[in-house]
N, C-alpha and C positions, 0 to 999 in steps of 0.2 A: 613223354612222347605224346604230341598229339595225336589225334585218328578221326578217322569217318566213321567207324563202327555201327555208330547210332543210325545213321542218313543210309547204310549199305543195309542194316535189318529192314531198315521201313521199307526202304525201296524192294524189299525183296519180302514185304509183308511174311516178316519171323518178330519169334518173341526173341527174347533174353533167353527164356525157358528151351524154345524151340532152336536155336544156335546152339546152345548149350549140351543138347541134347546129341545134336550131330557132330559136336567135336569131342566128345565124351567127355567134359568137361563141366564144373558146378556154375550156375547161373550166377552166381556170386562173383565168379571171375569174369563174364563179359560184365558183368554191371562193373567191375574196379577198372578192365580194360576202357571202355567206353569213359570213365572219368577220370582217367588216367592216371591212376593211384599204382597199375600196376602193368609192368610196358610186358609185352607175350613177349617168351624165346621165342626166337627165331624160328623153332621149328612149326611152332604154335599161330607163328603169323602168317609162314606160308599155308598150313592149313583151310585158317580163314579166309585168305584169299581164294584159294580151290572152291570151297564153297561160292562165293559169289561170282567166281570166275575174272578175277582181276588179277591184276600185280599189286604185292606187298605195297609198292609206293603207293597204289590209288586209295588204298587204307591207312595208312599209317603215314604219318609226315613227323621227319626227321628234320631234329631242329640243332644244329650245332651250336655249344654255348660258348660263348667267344672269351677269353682270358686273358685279362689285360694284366699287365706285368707294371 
């Protein structure tokens, strides 16, 4: 899944460290989250949204894989 992650800390001048810190969560995971190694539950992404005050979709874009038969 990709995301804005990256572009929503800058713009909101936070570290990895400092996001981290308010989702009680290890900086290790916004850094997998941001390179997309590791997509949040659901419950995880509404969170991060809360913080920036967006909607899930302005961060997180969902990409359907299409399956050809």
């Amino acid at each position: 899944m990709k995301n804005r992650l990256k572009v929503f800390r800058a713009e909101h001048n936070l570290s990895q460290d400092e996001l981290a810190k308010r989702l009680n969560i290890s900086r290790q995971a916004i850094h997998s989250i941001e390179k997309g190694k590791y997509p949040p539950n659901l419950k995880l992404a509404f969170r991060i949204a809360r913080v920036f005050q967006a909607n899930v979709e302005d961060i997180f874009i969902y990409e359907e894989i299409e399956v050809y038969k």
